[in-house]
ROTOR-996870 format. One record per residue (C-alpha): residue number from 1; residue in three letters; x, y, z. Coordinates in steps of 0.2 Angstrom, whole numbers. Layout:
residues N
<site k="NUM" r="ALA" xx="X" yy="Y" zz="Z"/>
...
END
This chain:
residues 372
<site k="1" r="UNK" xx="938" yy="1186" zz="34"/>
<site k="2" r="UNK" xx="918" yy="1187" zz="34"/>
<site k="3" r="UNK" xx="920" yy="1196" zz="19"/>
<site k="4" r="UNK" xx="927" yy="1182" zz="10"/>
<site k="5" r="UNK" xx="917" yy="1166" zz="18"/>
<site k="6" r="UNK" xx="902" yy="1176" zz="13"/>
<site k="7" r="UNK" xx="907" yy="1175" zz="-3"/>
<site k="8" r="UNK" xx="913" yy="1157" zz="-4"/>
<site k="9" r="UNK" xx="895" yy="1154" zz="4"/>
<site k="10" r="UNK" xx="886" yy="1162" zz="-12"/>
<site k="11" r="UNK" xx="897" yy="1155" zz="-25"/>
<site k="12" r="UNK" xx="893" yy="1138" zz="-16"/>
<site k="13" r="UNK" xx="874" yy="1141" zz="-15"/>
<site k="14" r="UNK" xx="876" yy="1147" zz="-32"/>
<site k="15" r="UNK" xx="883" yy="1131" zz="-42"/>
<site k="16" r="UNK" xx="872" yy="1120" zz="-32"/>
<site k="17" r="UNK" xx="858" yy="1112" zz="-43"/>
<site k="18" r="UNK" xx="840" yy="1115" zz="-37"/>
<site k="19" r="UNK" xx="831" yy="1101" zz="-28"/>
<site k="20" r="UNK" xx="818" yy="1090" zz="-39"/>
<site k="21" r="UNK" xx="809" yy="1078" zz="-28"/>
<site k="22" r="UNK" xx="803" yy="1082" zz="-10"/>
<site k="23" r="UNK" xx="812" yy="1074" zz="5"/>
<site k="24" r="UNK" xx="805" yy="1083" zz="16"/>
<site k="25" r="UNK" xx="801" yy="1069" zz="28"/>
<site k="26" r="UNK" xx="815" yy="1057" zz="24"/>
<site k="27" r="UNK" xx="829" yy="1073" zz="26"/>
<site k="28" r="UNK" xx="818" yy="1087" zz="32"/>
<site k="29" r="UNK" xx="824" yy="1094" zz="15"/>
<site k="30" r="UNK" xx="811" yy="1104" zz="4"/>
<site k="31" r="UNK" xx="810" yy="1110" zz="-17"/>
<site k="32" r="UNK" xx="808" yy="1127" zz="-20"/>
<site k="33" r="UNK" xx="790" yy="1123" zz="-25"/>
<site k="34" r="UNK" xx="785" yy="1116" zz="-8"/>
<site k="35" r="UNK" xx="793" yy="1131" zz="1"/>
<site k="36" r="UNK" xx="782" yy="1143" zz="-9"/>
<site k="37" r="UNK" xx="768" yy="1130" zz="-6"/>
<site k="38" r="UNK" xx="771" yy="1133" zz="15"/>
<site k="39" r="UNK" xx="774" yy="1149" zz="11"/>
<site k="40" r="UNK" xx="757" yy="1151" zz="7"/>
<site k="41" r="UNK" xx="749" yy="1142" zz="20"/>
<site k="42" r="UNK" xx="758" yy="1154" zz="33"/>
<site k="43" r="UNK" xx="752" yy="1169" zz="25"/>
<site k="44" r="UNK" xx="735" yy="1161" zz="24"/>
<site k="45" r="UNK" xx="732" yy="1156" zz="39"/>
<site k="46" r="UNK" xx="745" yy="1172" zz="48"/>
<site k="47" r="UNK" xx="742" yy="1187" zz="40"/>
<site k="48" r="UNK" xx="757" yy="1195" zz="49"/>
<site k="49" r="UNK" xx="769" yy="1188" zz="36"/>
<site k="50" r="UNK" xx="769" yy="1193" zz="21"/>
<site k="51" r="UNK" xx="780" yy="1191" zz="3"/>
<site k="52" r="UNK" xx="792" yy="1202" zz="-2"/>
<site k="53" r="UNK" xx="800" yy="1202" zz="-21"/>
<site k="54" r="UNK" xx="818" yy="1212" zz="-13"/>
<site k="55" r="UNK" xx="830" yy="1218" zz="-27"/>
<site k="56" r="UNK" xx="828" yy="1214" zz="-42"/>
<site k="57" r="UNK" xx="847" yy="1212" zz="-46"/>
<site k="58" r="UNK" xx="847" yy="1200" zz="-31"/>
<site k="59" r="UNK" xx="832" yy="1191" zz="-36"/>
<site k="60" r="UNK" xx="833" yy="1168" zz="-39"/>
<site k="61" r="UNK" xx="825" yy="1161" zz="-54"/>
<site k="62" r="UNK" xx="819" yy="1146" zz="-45"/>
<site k="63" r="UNK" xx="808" yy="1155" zz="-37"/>
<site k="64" r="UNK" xx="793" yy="1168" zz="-42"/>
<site k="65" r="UNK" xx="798" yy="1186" zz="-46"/>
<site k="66" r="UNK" xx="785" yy="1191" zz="-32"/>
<site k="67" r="UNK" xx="788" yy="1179" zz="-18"/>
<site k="68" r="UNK" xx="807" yy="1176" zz="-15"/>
<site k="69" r="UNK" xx="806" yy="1179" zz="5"/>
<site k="70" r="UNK" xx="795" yy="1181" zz="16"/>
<site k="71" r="UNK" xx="795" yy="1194" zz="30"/>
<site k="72" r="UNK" xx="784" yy="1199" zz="47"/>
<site k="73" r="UNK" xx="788" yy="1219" zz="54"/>
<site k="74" r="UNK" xx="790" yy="1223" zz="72"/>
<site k="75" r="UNK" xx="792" yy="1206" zz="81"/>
<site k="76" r="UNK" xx="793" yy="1211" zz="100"/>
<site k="77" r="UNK" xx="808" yy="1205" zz="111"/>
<site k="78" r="UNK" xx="803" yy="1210" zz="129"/>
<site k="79" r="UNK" xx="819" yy="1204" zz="137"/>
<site k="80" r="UNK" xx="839" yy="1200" zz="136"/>
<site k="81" r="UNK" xx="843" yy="1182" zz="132"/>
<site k="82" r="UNK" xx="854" yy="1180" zz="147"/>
<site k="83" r="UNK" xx="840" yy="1182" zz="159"/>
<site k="84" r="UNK" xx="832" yy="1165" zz="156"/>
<site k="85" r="UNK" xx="850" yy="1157" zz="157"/>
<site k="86" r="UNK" xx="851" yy="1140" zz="169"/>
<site k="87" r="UNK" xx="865" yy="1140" zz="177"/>
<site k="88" r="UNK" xx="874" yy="1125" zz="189"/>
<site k="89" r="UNK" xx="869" yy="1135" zz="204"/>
<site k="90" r="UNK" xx="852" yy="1135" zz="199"/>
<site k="91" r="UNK" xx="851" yy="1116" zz="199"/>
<site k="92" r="UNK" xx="862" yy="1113" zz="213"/>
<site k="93" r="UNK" xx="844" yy="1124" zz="223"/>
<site k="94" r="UNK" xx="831" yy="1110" zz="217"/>
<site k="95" r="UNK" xx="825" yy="1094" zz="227"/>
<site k="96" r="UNK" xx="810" yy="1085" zz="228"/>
<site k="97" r="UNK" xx="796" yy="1088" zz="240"/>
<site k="98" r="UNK" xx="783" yy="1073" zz="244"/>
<site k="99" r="UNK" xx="766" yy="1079" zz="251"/>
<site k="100" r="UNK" xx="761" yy="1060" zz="256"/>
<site k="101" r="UNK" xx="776" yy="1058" zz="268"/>
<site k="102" r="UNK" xx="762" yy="1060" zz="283"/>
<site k="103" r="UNK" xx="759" yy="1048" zz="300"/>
<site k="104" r="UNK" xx="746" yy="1039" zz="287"/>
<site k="105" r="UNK" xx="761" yy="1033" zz="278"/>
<site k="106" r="UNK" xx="752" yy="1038" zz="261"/>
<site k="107" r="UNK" xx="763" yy="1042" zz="248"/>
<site k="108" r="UNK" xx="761" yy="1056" zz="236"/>
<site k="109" r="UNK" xx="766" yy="1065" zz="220"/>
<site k="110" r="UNK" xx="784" yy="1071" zz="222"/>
<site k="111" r="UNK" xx="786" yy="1090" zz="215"/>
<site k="112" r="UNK" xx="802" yy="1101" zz="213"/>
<site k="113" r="UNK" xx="806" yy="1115" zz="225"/>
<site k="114" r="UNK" xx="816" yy="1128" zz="215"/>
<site k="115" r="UNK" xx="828" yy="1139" zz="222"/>
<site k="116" r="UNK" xx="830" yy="1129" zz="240"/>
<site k="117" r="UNK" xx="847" yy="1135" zz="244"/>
<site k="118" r="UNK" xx="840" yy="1155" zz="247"/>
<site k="119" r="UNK" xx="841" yy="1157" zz="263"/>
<site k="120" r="UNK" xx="823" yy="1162" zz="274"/>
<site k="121" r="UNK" xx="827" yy="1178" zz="284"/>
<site k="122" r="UNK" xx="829" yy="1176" zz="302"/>
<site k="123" r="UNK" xx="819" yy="1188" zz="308"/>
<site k="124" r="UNK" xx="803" yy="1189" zz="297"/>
<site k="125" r="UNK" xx="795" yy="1203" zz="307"/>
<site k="126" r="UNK" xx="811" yy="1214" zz="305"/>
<site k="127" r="UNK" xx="806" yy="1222" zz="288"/>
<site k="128" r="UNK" xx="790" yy="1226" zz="293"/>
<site k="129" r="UNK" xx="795" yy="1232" zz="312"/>
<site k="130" r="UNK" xx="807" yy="1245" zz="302"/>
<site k="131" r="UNK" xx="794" yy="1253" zz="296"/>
<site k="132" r="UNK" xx="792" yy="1270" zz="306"/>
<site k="133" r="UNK" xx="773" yy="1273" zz="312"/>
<site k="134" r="UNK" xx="765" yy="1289" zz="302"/>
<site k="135" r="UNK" xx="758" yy="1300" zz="318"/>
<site k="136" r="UNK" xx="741" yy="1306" zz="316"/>
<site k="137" r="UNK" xx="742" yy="1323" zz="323"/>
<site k="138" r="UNK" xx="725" yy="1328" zz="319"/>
<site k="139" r="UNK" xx="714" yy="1312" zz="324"/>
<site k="140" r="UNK" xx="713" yy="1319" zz="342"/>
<site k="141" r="UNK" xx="706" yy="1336" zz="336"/>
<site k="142" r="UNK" xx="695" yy="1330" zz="325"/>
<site k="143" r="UNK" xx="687" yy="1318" zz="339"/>
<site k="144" r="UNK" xx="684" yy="1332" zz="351"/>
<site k="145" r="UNK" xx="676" yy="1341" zz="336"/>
<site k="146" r="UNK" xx="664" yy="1326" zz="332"/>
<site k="147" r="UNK" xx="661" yy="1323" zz="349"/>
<site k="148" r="UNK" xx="656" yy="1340" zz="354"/>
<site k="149" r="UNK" xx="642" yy="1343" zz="341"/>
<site k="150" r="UNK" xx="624" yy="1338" zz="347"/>
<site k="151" r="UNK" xx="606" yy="1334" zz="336"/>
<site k="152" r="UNK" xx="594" yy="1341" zz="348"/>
<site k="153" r="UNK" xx="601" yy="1359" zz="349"/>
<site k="154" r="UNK" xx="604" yy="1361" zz="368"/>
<site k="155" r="UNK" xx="618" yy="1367" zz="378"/>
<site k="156" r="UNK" xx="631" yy="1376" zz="369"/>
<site k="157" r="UNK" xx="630" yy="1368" zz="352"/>
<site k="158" r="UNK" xx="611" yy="1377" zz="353"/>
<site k="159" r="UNK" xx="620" yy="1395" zz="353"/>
<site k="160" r="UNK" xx="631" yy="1388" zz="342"/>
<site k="161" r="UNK" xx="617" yy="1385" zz="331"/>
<site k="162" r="UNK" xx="611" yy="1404" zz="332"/>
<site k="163" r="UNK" xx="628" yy="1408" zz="322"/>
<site k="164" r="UNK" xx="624" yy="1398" zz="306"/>
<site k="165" r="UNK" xx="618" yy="1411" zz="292"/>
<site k="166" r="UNK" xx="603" yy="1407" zz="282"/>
<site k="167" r="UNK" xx="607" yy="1398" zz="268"/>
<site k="168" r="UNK" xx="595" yy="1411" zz="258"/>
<site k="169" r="UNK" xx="609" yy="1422" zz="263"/>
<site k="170" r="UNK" xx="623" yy="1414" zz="255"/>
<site k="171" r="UNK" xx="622" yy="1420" zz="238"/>
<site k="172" r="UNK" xx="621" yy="1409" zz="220"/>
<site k="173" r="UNK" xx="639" yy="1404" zz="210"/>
<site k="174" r="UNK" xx="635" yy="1406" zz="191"/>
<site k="175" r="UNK" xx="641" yy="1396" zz="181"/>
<site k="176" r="UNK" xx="652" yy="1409" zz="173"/>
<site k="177" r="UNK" xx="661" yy="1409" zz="189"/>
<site k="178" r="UNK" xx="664" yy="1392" zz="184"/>
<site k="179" r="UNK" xx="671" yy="1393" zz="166"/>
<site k="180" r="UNK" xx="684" yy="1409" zz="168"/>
<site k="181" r="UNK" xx="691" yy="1400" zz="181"/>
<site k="182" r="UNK" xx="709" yy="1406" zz="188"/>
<site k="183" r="UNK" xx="725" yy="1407" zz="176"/>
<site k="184" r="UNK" xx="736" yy="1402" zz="189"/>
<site k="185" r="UNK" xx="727" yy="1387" zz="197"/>
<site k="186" r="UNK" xx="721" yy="1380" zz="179"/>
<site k="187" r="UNK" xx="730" yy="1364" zz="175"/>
<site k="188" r="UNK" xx="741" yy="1365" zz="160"/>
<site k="189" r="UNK" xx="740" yy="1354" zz="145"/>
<site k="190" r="UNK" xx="755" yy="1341" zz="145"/>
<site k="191" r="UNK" xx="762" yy="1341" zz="130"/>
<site k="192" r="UNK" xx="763" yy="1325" zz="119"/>
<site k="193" r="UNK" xx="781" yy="1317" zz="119"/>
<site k="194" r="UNK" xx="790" yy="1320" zz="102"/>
<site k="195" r="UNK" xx="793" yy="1304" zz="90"/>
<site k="196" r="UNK" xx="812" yy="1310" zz="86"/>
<site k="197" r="UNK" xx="815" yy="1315" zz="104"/>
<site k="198" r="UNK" xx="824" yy="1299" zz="113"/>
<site k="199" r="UNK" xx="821" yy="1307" zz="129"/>
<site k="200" r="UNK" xx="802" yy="1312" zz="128"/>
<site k="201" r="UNK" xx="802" yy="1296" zz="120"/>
<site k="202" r="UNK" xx="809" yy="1287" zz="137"/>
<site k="203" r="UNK" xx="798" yy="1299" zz="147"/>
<site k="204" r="UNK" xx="782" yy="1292" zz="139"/>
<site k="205" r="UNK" xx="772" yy="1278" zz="150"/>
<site k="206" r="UNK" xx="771" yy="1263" zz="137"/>
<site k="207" r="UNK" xx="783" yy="1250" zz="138"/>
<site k="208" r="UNK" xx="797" yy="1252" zz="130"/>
<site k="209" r="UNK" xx="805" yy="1235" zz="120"/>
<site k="210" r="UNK" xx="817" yy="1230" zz="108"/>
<site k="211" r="UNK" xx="810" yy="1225" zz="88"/>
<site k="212" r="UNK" xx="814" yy="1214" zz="75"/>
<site k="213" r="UNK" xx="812" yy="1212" zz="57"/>
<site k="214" r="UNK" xx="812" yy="1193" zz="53"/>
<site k="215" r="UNK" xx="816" yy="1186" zz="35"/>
<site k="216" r="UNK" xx="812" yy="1169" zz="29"/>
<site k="217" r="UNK" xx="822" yy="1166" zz="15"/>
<site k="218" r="UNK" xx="826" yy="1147" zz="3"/>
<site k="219" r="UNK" xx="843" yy="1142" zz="5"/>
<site k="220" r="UNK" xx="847" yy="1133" zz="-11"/>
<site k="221" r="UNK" xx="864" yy="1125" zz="-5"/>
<site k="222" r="UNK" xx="855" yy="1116" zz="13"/>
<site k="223" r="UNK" xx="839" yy="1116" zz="3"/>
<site k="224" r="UNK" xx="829" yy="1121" zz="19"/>
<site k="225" r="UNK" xx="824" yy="1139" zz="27"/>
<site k="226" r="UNK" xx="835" yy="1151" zz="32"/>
<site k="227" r="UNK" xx="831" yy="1167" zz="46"/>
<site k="228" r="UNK" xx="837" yy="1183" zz="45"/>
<site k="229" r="UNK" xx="836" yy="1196" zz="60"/>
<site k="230" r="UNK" xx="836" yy="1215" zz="60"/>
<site k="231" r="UNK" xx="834" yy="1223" zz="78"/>
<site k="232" r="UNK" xx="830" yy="1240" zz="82"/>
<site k="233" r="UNK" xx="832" yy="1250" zz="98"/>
<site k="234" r="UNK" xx="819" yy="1257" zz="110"/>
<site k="235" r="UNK" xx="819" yy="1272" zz="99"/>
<site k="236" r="UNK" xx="818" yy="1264" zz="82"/>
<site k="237" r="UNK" xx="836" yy="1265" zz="77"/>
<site k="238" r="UNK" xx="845" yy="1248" zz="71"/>
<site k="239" r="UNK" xx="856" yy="1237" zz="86"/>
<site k="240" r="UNK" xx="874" yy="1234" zz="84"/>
<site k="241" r="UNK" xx="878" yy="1218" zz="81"/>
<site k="242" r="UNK" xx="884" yy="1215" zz="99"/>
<site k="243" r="UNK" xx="865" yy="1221" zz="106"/>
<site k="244" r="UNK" xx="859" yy="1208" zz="93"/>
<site k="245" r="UNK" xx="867" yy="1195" zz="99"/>
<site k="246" r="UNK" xx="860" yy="1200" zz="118"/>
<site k="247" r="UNK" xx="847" yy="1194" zz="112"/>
<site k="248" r="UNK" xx="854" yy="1175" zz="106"/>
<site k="249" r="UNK" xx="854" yy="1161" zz="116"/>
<site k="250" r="UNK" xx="873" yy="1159" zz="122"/>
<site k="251" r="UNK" xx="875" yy="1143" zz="113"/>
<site k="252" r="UNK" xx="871" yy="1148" zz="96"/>
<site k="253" r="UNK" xx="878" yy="1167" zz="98"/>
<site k="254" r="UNK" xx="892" yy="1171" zz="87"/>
<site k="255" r="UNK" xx="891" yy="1151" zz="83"/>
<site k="256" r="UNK" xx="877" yy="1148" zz="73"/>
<site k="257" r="UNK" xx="870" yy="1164" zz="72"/>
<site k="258" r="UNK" xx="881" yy="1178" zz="64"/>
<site k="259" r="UNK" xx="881" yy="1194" zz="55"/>
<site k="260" r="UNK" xx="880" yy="1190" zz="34"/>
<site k="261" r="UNK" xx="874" yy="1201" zz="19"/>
<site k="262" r="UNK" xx="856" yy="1198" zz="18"/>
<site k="263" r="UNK" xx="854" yy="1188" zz="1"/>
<site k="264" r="UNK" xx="840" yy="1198" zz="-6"/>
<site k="265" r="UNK" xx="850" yy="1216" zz="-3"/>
<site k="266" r="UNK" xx="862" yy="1224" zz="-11"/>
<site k="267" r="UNK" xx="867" yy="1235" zz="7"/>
<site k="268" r="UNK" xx="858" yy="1228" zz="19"/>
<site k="269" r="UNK" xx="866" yy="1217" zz="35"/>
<site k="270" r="UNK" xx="857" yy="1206" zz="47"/>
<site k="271" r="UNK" xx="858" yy="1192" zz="57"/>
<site k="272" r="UNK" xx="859" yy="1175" zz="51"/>
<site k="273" r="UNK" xx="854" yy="1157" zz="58"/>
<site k="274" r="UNK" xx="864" yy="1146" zz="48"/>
<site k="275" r="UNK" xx="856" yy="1132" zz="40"/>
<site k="276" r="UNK" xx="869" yy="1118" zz="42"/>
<site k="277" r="UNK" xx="859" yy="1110" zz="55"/>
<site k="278" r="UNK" xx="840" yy="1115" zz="48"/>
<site k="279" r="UNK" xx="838" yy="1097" zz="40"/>
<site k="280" r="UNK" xx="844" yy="1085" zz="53"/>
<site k="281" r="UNK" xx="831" yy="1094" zz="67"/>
<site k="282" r="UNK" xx="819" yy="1098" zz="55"/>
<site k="283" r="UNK" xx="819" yy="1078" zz="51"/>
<site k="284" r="UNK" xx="818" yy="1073" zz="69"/>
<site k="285" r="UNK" xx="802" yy="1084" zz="73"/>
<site k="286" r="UNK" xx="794" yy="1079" zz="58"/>
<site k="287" r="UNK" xx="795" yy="1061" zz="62"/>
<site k="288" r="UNK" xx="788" yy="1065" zz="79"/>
<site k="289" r="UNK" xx="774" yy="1074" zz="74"/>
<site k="290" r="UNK" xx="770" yy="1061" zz="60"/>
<site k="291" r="UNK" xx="767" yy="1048" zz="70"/>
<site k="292" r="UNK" xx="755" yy="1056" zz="78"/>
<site k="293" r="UNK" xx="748" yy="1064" zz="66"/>
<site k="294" r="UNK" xx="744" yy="1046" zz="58"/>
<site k="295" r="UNK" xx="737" yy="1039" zz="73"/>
<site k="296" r="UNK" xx="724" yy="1053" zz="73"/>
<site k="297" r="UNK" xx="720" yy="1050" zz="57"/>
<site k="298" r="UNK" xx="720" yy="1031" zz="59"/>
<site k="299" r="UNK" xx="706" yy="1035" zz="72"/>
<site k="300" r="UNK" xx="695" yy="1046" zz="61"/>
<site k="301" r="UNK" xx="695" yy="1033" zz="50"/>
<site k="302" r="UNK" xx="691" yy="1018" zz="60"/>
<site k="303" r="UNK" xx="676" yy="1030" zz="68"/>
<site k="304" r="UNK" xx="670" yy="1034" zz="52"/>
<site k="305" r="UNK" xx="670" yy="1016" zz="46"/>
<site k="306" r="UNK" xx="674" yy="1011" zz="28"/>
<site k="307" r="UNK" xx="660" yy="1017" zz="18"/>
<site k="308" r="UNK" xx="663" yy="1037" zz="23"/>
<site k="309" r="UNK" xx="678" yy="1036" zz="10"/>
<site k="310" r="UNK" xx="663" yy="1033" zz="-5"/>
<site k="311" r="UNK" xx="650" yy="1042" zz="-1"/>
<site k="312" r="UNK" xx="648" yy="1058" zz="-8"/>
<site k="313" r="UNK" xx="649" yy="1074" zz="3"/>
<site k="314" r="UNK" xx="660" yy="1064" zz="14"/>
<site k="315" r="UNK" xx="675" yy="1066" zz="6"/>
<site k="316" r="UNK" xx="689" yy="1068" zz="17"/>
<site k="317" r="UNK" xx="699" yy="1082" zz="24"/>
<site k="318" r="UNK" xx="714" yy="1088" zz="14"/>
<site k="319" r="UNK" xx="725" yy="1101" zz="22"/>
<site k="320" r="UNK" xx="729" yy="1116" zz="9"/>
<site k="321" r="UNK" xx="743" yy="1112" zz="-3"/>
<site k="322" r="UNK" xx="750" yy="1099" zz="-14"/>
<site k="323" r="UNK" xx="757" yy="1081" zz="-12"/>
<site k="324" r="UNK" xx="772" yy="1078" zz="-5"/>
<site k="325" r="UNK" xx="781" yy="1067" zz="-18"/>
<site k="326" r="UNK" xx="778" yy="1055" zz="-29"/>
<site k="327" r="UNK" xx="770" yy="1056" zz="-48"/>
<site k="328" r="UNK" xx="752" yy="1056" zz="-54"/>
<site k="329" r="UNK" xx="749" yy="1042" zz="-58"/>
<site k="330" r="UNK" xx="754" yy="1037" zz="-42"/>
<site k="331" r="UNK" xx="742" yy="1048" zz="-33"/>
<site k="332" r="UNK" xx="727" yy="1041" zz="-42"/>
<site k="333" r="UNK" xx="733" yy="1024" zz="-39"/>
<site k="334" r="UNK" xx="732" yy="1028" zz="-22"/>
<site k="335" r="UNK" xx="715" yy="1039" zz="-20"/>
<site k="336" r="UNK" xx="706" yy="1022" zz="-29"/>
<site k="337" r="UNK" xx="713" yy="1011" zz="-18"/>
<site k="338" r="UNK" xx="712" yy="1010" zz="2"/>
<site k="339" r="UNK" xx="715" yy="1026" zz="10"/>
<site k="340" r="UNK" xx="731" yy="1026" zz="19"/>
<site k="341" r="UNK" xx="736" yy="1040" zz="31"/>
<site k="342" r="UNK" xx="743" yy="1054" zz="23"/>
<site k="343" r="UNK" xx="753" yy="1062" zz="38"/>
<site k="344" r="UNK" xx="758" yy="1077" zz="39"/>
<site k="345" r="UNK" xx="758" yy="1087" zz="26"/>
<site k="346" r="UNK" xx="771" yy="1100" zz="17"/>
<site k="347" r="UNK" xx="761" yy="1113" zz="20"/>
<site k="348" r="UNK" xx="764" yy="1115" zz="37"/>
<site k="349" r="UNK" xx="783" yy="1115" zz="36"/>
<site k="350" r="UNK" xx="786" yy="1131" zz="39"/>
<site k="351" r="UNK" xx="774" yy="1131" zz="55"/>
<site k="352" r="UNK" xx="785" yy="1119" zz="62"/>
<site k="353" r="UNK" xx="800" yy="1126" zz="57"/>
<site k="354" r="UNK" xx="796" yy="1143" zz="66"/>
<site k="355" r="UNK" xx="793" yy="1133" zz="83"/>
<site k="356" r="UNK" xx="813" yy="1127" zz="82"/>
<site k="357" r="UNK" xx="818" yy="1145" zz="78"/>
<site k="358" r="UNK" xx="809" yy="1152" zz="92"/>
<site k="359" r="UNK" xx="823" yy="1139" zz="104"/>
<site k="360" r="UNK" xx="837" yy="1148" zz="96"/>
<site k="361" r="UNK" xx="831" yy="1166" zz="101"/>
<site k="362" r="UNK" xx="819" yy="1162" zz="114"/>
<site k="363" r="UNK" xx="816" yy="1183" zz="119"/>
<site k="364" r="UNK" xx="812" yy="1186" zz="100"/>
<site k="365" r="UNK" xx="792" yy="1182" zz="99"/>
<site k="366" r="UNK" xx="797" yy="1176" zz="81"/>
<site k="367" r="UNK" xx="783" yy="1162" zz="84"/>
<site k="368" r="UNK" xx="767" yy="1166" zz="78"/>
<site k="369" r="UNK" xx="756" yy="1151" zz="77"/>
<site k="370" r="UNK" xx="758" yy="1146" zz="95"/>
<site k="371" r="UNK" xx="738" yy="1146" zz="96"/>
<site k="372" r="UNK" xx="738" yy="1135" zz="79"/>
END
């Protein structure tokens, strides 16, 4: 059955014609063209991705031959997806805490107590009285010992005294005393663990995590992204697909993110996120972040004043890229005429589109630009 709707899936994508003008703010939709364009801004400015060409009987022609996908190796995934799952009872354990609630009546900033139905112990000495006491048998002794001793060299401690040999007496170590050292007490080099061996392997003290290979492909059909998963083990070896999906977010596994051929390989599987949904969010967040976007540069301007738009040196700040629509006359039209705010640009599509992956599989570090 997956075999087949993968299949109905292609054919689709395949008879779908290629998108001409950019709606990438109006639908969240993007052309080929500006793919390749935010493509290039995120290997720019992220040098962890990378293009990859991929088969060459697999290969689209609305694309260039050397930058059909793109692709980042090694992507850590530090934990399961189900331990940062919210569950009822972890609601139902919140309330609100006032600090200003005092007998000055004052009110304060109410904060959220988590986890308020665990219940304190009722002892809290108890642990720390199980403890047995570690006995020091040779405290006493040693004591007696100190106390006996005397710096002036009368009494007892003076005969004492007589017994200590000259220290010309005590003869040299040489050093090559030092370096032959004894066989049986010499410490023994440990040997390194072995790459192939998955129990050296686990033996080792680095931290030992769960990888993925994540693929940024053009979906022709859904005109937006599309990403591909491959996992790999502790050991380097690929995940099942039910270990892959341990890594999913319980809403979208086995929902929105299945096991598909990857679209660039003849043999190869891997885990998709479909696209259905890519525009409608994709849309949403664009808006948001246009508007503010604007605002900013609404401000520069009115700091700037009118004249920095004219004078030379002072031309103003154009992100990497091309225009988002319209022809060129209508470009120069505009660049004569008062500068409006641009907004975000295409460029950065890809940026934002990695911040609403990294929701759908929230252990999978697949976000790179967080510090951008």
């Amino acid at each position: 059955m997956q075999a087949l709707q993968s299949s109905i899936f292609a054919m689709r994508e395949y008879l779908s014609p290629v998108l001409k003008e950019s709606k990438f703010k109006e639908h969240g939709r993007i052309t080929p063209e500006e793919f390749v364009a935010a493509g290039d801004f995120l290997v720019y400015k992220f040098p962890v991705w990378t293009w990859e060409k991929g088969d060459d009987s697999k290969a689209r022609d609305f694309l260039p031959r050397e930058k059909q996908y793109l692709v980042t190796r090694g992507v850590p995934c530090l934990r399961r997806a189900q331990s940062l799952a919210y569950t009822d009872a972890d609601e139902d354990a919140e309330r609100l805490v006032s600090f200003g609630e005092g007998a000055g009546g004052a009110e304060g900033d109410e904060w959220v107590e988590t986890h308020a139905g665990r219940k304190a112990s009722d002892n809290p000495g108890a642990d720390s009285a199980a403890l047995t006491e570690i006995p020091d048998d040779d405290g006493d002794e040693i004591a007696r010992g100190v106390g006996g001793l005397s710096l002036g060299g009368q009494g007892d401690s003076g005969a004492a005294a007589l017994d200590t040999p000259d220290l010309d007496d005590i003869p040299d170590m040489e050093e090559d005393d030092l370096e032959e050292g004894d066989e049986a007490t010499a410490a023994k080099p440990t040997p390194a663990p072995s790459a192939g061996n998955p129990t050296e392997a686990l033996r080792s003290n680095l931290l030992q995590v769960r990888t993925y290979d994540v693929m940024i492909t053009y979906d022709k059909y859904y005109q937006t992204p599309r990403v591909w998963l491959i996992g790999y083990n502790e050991n380097g070896k690929p995940l099942t697909p039910q270990q892959i999906f341990q890594d999913i977010s319980a809403d979208h596994a086995q929902k929105t993110v299945t096991i598909e051929p990857f679209i660039h390989s003849a043999s190869l599987q891997a885990a998709s996120v479909h696209p259905c949904k890519h525009s409608s969010v994709m849309k949403k967040v664009i808006e948001r972040m246009n508007n503010s976007v604007v605002a900013e540069q609404l401000a520069q301007q009115a700091k700037s004043g009118p004249s920095s738009a004219t004078t030379p040196g002072k031309e103003k700040k154009k992100w990497f890229g091309r225009k988002s629509s319209g022809s060129t006359k209508e470009q120069i039209a505009t660049q004569e005429g008062d500068d409006e705010p641009e907004g975000m640009r295409v460029d950065f599509y890809l940026v934002v589109f990695l911040k609403f992956i990294a929701s759908i599989v929230p252990t999978i570090e697949v976000d790179s630009t967080t510090s951008f």
